[in-house]
C-alpha positions in Angstrom: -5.7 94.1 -8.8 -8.6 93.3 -11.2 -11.8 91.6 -9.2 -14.1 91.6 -12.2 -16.0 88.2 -12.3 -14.7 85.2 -15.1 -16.7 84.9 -18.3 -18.3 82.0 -16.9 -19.3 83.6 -13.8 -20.8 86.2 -15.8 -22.5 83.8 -18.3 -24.3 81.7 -15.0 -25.1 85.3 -13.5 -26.9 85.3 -17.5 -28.8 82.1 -16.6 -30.0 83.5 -12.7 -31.4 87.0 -15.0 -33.1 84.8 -17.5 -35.0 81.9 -14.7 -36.4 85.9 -12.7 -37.1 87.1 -15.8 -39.8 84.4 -15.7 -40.9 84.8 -12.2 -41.1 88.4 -13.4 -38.7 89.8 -11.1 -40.5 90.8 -7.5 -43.3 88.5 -7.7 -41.6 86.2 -5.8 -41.4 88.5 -2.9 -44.4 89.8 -3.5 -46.0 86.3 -3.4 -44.3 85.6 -0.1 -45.7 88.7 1.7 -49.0 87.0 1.0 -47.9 83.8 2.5 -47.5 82.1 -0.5 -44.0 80.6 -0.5 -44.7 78.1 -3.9 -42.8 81.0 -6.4 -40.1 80.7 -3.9 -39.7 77.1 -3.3 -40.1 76.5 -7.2 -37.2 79.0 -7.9 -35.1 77.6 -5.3 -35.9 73.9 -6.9 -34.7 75.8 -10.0 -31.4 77.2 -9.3 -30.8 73.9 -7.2 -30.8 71.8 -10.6 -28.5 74.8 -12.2 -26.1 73.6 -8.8 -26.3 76.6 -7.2 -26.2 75.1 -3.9 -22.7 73.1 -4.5 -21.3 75.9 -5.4 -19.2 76.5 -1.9 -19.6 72.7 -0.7 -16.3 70.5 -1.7 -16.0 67.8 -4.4 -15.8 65.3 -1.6 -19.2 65.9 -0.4 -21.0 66.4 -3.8 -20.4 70.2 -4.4 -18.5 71.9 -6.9 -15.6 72.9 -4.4 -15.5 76.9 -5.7 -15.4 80.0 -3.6 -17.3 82.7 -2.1 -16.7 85.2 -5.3 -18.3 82.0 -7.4 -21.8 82.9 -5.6 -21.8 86.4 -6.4 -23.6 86.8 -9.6 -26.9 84.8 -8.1 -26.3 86.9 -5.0 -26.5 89.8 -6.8 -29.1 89.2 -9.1 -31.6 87.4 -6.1 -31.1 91.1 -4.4 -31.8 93.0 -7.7 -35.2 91.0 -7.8 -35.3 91.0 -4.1 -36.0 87.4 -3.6 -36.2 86.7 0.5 -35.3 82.9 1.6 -32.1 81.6 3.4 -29.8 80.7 1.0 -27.4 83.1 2.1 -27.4 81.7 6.0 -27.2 78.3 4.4 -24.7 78.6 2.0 -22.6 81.4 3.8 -23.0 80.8 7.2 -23.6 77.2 7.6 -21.3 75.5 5.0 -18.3 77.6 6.2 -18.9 76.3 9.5 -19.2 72.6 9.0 -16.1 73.1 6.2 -13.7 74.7 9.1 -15.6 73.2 12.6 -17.8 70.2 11.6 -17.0 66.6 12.3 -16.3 64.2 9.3 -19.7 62.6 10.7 -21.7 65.8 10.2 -19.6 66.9 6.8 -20.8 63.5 5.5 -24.2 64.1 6.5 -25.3 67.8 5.9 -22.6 69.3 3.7 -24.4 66.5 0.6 -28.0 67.4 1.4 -27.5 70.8 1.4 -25.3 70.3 -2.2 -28.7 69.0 -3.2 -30.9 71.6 -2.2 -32.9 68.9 0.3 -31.1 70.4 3.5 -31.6 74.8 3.9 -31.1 75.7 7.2 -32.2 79.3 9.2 -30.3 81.0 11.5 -31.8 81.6 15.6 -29.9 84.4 16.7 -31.7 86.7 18.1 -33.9 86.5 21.7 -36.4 89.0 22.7 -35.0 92.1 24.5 -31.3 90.8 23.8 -29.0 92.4 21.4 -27.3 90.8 18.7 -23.8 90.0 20.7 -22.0 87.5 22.8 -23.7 88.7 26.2 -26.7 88.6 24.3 -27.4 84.8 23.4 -28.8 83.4 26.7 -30.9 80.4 25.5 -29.7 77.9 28.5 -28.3 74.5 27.5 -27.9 72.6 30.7 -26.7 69.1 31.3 -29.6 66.9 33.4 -29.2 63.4 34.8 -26.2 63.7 32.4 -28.8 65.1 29.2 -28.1 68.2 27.4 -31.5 69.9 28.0 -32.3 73.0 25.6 -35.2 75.1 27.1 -36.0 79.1 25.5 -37.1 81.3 22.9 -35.4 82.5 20.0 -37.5 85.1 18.0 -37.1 86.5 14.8 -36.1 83.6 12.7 -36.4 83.9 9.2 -38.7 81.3 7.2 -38.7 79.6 10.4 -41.6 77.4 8.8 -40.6 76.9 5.6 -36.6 75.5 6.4 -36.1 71.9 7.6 -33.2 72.4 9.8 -32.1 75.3 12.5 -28.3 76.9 13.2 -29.1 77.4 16.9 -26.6 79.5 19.0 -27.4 78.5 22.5 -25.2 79.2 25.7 -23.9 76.4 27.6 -22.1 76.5 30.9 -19.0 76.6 29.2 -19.9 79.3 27.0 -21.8 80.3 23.5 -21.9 76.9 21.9 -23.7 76.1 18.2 -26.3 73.5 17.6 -28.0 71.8 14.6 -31.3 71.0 14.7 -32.9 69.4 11.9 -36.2 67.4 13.7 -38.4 70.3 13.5 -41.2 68.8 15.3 -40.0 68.6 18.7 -39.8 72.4 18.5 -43.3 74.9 18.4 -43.1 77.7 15.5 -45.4 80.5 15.8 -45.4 83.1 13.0 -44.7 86.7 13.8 -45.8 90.0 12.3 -43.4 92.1 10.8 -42.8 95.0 8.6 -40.5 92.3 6.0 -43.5 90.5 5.4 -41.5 88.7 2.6 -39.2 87.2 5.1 -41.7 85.5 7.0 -40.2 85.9 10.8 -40.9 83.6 13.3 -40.7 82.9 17.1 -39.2 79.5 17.9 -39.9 78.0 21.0 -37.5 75.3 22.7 -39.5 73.0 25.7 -37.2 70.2 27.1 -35.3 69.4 23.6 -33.1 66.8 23.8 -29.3 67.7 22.3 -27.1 65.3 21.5 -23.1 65.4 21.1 -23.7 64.7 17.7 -25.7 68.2 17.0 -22.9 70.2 18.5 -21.1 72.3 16.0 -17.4 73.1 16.7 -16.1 73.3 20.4 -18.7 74.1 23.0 -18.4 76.8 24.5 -16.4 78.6 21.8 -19.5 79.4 19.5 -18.9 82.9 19.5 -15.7 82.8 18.1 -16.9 80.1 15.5 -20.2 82.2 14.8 -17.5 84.9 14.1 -16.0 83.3 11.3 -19.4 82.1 9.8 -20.8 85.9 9.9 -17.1 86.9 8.0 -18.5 84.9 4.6 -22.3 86.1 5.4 -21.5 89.7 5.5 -19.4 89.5 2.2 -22.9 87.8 0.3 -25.2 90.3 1.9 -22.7 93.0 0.5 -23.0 91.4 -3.1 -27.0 90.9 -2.5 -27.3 94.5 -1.4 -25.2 95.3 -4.4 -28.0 93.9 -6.4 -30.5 95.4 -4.9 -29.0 99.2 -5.1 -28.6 98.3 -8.9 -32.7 97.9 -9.3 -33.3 101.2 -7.3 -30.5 103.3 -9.3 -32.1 102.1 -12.3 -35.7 102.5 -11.3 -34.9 106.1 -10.3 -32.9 106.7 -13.6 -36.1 105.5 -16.1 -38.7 107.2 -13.8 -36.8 110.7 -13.8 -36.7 110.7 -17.9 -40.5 110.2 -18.3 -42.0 111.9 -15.4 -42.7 115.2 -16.5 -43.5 118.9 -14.6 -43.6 122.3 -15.6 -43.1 120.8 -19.9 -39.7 119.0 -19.1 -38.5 115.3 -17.6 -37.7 115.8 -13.9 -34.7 114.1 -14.2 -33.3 117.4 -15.5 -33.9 119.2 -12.9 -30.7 120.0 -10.7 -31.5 118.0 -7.3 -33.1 115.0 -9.1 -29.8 115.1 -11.0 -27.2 115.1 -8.4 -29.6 112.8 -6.2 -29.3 110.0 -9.3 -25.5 110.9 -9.7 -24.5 110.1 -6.0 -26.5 106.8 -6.0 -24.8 105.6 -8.6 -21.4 106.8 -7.6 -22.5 104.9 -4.3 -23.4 102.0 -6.1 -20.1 101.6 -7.8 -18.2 102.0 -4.9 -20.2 99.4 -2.9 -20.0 97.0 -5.5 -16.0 97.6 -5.4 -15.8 96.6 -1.8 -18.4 93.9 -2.1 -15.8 92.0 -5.3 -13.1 92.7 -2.8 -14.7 91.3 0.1 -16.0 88.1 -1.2 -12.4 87.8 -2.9 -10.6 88.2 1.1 -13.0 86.5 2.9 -11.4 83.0 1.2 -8.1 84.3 1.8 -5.2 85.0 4.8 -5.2 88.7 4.0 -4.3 91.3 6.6 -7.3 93.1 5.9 -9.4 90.1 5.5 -12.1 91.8 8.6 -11.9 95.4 8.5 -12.3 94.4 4.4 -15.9 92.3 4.6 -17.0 94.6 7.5 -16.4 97.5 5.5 -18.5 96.2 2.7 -21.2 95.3 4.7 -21.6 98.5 6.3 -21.1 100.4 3.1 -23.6 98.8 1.3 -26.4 98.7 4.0 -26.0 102.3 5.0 -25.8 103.3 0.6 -28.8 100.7 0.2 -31.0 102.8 2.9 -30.2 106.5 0.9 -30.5 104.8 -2.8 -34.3 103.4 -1.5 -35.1 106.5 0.6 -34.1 108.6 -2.3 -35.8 106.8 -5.0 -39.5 107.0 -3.2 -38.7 111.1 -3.2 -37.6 110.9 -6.8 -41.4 109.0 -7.1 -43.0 111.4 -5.1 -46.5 110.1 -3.9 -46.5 106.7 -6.2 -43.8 106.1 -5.0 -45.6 105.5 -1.6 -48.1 103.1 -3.0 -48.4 99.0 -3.1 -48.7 99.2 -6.9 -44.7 100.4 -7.5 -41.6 98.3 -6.1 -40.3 101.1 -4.5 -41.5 100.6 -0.9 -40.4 96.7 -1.1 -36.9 97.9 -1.5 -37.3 100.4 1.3 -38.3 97.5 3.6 -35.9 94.9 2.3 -33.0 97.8 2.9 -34.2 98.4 6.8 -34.9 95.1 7.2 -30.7 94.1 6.9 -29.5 97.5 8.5 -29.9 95.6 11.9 -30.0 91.7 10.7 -27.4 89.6 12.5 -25.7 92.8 13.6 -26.2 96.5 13.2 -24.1 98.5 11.3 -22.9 100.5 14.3 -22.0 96.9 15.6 -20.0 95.9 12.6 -18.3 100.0 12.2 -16.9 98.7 15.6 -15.8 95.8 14.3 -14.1 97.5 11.7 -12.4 99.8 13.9 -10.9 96.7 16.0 -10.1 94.7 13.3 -7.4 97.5 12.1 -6.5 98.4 15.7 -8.0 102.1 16.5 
């Protein structure tokens, strides 16, 4: 089965290289470390003109109506510059959801804004001294006086000041249930610090917010199940954006190796430095394999549909963490300072090792999803 991407998925991957050629690759991420989000928001603005945003949303509501292996190529080149932002939650995660659970009310009103790049949503997950699982979310929403009352924290929330509208996954009496949120103000952001400065987390605090029936995605009390299904198309695009990113660091280690020199010859032909450089890319072309595969299943009824995306996932993060740790040893001590990309990749690749699951979550997951 061939999975190599169409001519014109490779010539719009062409157009994505060309716009971060002039943003000169990791300035983007390096600007947003510094707090400066304008790079960002101007390449977003960008690639929103290009349609990169309708890309999974239907004809119906404004979007081009393609599939999950349609976004690969700016997936994979945003991860070879390592450019942070939510596009991924909002396009892989969010439209999904309001495709397979939304009502025609909230189709009609978020699928066409986010088609036009006005709408990007983040994700709250994740609450302080919780793990990433179903027993995990414990945000309380509770009916009062016959009001659905949403009171909590959610912490680490990525660009949680910079999107206009929140995915929150709350827990109501009935169970895990999924909310939109898009009036920021009656919620309090504060900033946290973090290793990723380029993904700007934030803690998001919830006092008294009214939800209404209208913000409630899919069946309450099923959001688990639901959130499920959105993380199925997520994983597959971090796969492909990890993909990208691996490809920077194989290459980075590749050019360094041939032009730093010790004892009169280029390190890279030395015997270790050799087979280091050998295995990444080996590593690189497998993961890119299973990432084609996985973004081709995840639109599909296959029988290995889960075990497939999960395996990708997995594969990539744990090959993405060797290929950056590698890379800084192939640099030796410049590879250690601000100057050189290398420690940006190392961050961005521990940064998703444990991001909306860990990969000992998701092994499990595969493991289940074939029946061991």
């Amino acid at each position: 089965m061939d999975f190599s991407l169409t001519e014109d998925q490779e010539m719009f991957r062409t157009q994505i290289k060309r716009i971060l050629e002039k943003y000169e690759y990791t300035k983007i991420t390096r600007d947003a470390m510094k707090g400066n989000t304008l790079s960002l928001q101007t390449f977003m603005e960008t690639i929103g003109e290009m349609g990169v945003q309708a890309i999974p949303v239907p004809e119906k509501y404004d979007g081009l109506g393609l599939g999950a292996l349609d976004l690969v190529p700016t997936y994979e080149e945003m991860g070879k510059s390592l450019v942070p932002g939510t596009l991924m939650e909002t396009l892989s995660i969010v439209v999904p959801l309001l495709k397979k659970y939304g009502t025609d009310e909230q189709k009609e009103k978020y699928l066409p804004q986010i088609a036009s790049g006005e709408t990007v949503f983040s994700i709250a997950a994740i609450e302080s001294n919780r793990d990433f699982s179903e027993l995990g979310i414990q945000l309380p929403l509770v009916e009062i006086d016959g009001k659905l009352i949403l009171n909590g924290v959610k912490t680490a929330v990525p660009l949680g000041k910079e999107v206009n509208a929140l995915l929150v996954i709350a827990r109501a009496k009935e169970g895990v249930t999924l909310i939109v949120i898009e009036n920021m103000d009656e919620i309090h952001i504060d900033e946290l610090d973090s290793f990723e400065e380029a993904e700007q987390l934030a803690e998001v605090s919830f006092h008294q917010v009214e939800i209404f029936p209208s913000q409630i995605l899919g069946e309450k009390g099923n959001g688990w199940k639901q959130l499920e299904e959105g993380l199925l198309y997520f994983n597959a695009a971090l796969s492909a954006y990890l993909v990208g990113a691996m490809n920077t660091v194989v290459n980075m280690a590749t050019e360094y190796a041939k032009i730093r020199e010790q004892f009169g010859q280029p390190i890279g032909r030395f015997q270790a430095v050799k087979h280091s450089i050998v295995d990444m890319k080996v590593n690189l072309d497998i993961a890119k394999s299973l990432s084609y595969y996985a973004n081709w299943v995840v639109d599909s009824e296959e029988n290995d549909r889960e075990a497939a995306i999960y395996n990708a996932r997995t594969y990539a993060t744990e090959k993405f963490i060797q290929a950056a740790s590698n890379n800084i040893q192939i640099h030796g001590g410049i590879g250690f300072t601000e100057e050189i990309d290398c420690h940006l990749f190392v961050k961005r690749a521990r940064y998703y090792h444990h991001y909306l699951g860990s990969v000992t979550y998701y092994q499990e997951k595969i493991a289940d999803a074939l029946g061991w």
